[in-house]
C-alpha positions in Angstrom: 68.7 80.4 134.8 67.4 78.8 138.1 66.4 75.6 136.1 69.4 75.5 134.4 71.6 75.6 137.4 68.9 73.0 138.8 69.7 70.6 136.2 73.2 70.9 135.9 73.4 70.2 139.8 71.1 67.0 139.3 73.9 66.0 136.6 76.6 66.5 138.5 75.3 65.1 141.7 74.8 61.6 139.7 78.4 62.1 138.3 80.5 63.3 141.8 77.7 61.4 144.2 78.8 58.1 142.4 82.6 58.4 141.8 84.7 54.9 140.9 81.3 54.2 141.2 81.2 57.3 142.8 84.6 58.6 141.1 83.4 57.1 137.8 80.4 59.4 137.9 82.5 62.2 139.6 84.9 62.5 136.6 82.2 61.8 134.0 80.3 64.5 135.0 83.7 66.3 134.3 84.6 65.5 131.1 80.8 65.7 129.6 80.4 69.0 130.5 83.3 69.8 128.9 81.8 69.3 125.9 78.2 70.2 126.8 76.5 72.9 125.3 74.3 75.8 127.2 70.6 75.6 126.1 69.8 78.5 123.5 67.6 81.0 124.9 64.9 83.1 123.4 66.6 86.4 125.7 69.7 88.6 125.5 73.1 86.0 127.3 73.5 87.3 131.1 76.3 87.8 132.8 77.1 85.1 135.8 80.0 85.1 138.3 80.9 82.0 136.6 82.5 84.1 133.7 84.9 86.0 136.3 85.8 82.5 138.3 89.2 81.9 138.7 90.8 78.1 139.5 91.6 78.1 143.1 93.4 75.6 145.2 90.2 74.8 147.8 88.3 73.3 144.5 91.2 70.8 144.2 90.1 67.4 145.7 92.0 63.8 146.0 90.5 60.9 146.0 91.3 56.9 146.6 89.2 53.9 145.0 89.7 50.8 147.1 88.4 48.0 145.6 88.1 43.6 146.5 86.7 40.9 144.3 84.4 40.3 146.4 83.0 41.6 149.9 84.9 39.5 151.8 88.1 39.3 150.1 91.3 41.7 150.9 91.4 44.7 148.7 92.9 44.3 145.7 92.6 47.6 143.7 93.8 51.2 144.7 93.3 54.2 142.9 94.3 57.8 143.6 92.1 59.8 141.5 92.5 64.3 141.7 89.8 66.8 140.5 92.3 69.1 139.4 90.7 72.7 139.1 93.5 74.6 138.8 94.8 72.8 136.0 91.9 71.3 134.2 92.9 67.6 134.2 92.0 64.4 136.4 94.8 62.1 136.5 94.5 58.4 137.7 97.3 56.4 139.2 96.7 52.5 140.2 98.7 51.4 142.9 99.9 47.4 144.0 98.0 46.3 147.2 101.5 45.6 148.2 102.4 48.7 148.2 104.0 49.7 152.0 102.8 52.9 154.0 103.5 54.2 157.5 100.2 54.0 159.8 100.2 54.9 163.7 104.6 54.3 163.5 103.9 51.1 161.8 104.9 49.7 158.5 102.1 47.5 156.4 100.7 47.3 153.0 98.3 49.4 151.4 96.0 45.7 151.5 96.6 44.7 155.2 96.3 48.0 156.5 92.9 48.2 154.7 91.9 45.0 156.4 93.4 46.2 159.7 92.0 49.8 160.2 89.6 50.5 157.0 89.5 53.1 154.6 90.3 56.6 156.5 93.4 54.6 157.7 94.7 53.9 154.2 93.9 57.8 153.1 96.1 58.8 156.2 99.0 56.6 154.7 98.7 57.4 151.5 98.9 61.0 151.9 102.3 60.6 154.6 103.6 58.2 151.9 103.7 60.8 148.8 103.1 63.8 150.9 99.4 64.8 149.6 96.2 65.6 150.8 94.2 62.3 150.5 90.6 64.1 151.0 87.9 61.5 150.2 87.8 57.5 150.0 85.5 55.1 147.7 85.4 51.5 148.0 83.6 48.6 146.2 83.8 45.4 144.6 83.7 43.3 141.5 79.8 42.9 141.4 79.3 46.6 142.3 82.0 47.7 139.4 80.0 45.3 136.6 76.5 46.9 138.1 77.6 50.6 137.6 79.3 49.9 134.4 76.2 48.3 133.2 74.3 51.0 134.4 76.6 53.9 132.9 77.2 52.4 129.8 80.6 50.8 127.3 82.8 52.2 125.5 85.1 51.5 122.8 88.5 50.4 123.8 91.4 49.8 121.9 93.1 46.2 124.0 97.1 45.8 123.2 97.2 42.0 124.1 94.5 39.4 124.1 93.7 38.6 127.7 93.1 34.6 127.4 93.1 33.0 130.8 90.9 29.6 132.4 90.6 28.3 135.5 87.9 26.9 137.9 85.4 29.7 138.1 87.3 31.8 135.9 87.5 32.3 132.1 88.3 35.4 130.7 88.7 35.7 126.7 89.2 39.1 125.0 90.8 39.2 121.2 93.5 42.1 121.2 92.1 45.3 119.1 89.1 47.0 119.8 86.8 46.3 122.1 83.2 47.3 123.4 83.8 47.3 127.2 80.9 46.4 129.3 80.4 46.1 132.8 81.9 41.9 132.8 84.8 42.9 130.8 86.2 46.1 132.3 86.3 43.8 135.3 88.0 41.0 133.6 90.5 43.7 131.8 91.1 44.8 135.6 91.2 41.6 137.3 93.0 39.2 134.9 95.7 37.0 136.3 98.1 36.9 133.3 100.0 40.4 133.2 103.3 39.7 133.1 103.4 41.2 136.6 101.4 43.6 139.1 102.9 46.7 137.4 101.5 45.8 134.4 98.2 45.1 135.6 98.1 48.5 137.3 99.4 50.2 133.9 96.5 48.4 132.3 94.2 49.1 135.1 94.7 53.1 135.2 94.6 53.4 131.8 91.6 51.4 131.1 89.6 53.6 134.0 90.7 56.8 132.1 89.7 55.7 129.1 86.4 55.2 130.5 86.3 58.3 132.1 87.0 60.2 128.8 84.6 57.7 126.7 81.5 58.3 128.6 81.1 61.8 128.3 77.5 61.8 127.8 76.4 59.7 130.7 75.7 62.5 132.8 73.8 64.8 130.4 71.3 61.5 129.9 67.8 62.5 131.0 68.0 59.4 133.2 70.5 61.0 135.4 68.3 61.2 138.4 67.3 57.3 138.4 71.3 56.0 137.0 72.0 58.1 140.4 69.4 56.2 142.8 70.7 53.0 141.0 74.6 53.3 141.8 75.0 55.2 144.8 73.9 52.4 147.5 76.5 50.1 145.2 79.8 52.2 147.4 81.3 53.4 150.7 82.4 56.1 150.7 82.9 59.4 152.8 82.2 62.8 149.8 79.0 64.0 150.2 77.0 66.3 148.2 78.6 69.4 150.0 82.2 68.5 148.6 80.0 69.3 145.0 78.4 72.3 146.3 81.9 73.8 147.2 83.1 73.2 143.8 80.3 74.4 141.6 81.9 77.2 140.4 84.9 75.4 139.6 83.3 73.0 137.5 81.2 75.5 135.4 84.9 77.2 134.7 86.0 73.4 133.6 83.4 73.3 131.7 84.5 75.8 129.1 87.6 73.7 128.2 87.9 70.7 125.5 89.9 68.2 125.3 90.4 65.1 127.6 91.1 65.6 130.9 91.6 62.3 132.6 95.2 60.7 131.7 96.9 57.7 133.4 99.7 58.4 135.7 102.2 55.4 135.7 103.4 54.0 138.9 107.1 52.3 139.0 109.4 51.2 142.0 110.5 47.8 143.2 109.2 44.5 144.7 111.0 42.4 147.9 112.4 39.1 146.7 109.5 37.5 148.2 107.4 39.9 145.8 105.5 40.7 148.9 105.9 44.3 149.4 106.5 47.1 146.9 108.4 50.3 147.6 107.5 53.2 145.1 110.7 54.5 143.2 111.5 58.4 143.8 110.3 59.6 140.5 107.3 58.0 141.4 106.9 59.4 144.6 107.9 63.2 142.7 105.3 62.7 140.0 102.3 61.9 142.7 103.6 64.8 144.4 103.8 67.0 141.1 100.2 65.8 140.1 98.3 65.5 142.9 100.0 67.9 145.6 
């Protein structure tokens, strides 16, 4: 039982130590064990307290991905990702960098405060904006993302629109239909300038990460766990740390026992200045982040 619980902590750790990056691995570890399956054993089953756990509010745990082309580039890409225990889902909601929070009696958006004060100053904003706990941050950029893709494998996606676009240092040409997504085209499906505006591209973007999430679900069962680990983690910032599993362990041997897919792509709607500068969420926006991730 000790090596089993030894094993499923070296999974996990690869999956939550990792998440968008980090995340990515977080919610893989998620869904896969989901569907794992215990290792038969030769003796009578035993009892464990994870068969009397009950969801509890503490195992709950928000999460932002900020994200930049490059290192030195403003932020481009925000995700609020939630490990909900309680309910047994992980939804993902991609937000415009131009979206405007409160920080310190100030107004700025979510990309020049990031450049201003950093990542634990966007978490604070985001959580007085749609009145959530934001509890842990990731950050990385476009080479990162293609490395830990790589790394964790593709998947088969289903693409509603070729994405056909050229410019100087740029060329991104996907047919529209399915799709085996590696680590250079889930960044070109994320960072491609032709959606017909940034509400589009953050449709596409959250429901291209979920689909990710849900089509990698044996990544973190892979007997290479340990080294996919050693090879992401350095890739991201980031403030969760291996206790932020530790605390949850029971939670996710409970999710565990469920099927089905749990990450899902949480539309974001609202309006843009005329100078398409600054975006204000709309309030059934603001109500669903607070319904999902409150």
């Amino acid at each position: 039982m000790k090596n089993g619980n030894l094993e499923r902590t070296k999974y996990f750790v690869v999956a939550f130590g990792s998440s968008f990056l980090v995340l990515l691995m977080m919610a893989l570890m998620m869904v896969a064990n989901v569907q794992s399956k215990q290792p038969a054993s030769s003796s009578a089953p035993e009892s464990s307290a994870d068969d009397y756990y009950l969801p509890r509010a503490e195992d709950n745990l928000n999460l932002v991905l900020i994200g930049s082309d490059a290192k030195e580039n403003p932020a481009r890409y925000f995700f609020l990702v939630r490990l909900d225990a309680e309910d047994g889902r992980l939804p993902v909601a991609a937000l415009p960098p131009q979206t405007v929070v409160t920080y310190n009696g100030k107004q700025n958006t979510l990309s020049e405060l990031y450049r201003l004060d950093g990542a634990m100053a966007v978490k604070q904003a985001l959580s007085a904006l749609f009145d959530i706990p934001v509890d842990r941050y990731v950050t990385f950029n476009g080479e990162s993302l293609v490395h830990a893709v790589d790394s964790i494998g593709y998947i088969e996606y289903e693409l509603p629109a070729p994405l056909e676009y050229r410019s100087e240092g740029l060329s991104i040409s996907l047919a529209e239909g399915p799709q085996m997504v590696d680590g250079k085209k889930f960044y070109d499906i994320l960072r491609y300038p032709g959606y017909a505006n940034e509400l589009a591209r953050c449709a596409a973007a959250s429901d291209l990460l979920a689909a990710y999430i849900n089509g990698r679900l044996e990544t973190a069962l892979s007997p290479q766990a340990d080294t996919l680990f050693q090879s992401v983690i350095n890739l991201v910032d980031s403030d969760l740390s291996f206790g932020d599993y530790d605390s949850r362990r029971e939670a996710l041997s409970f999710l565990a026992k469920l099927g089905g897919e749990h990450a899902n792509a949480a539309l974001v709607r609202g309006a843009f200045n005329t100078a398409g500068d600054s975006f204000t969420p709309s309030q059934s926006t603001l109500e669903l982040i607070l319904r999902l991730y409150g």
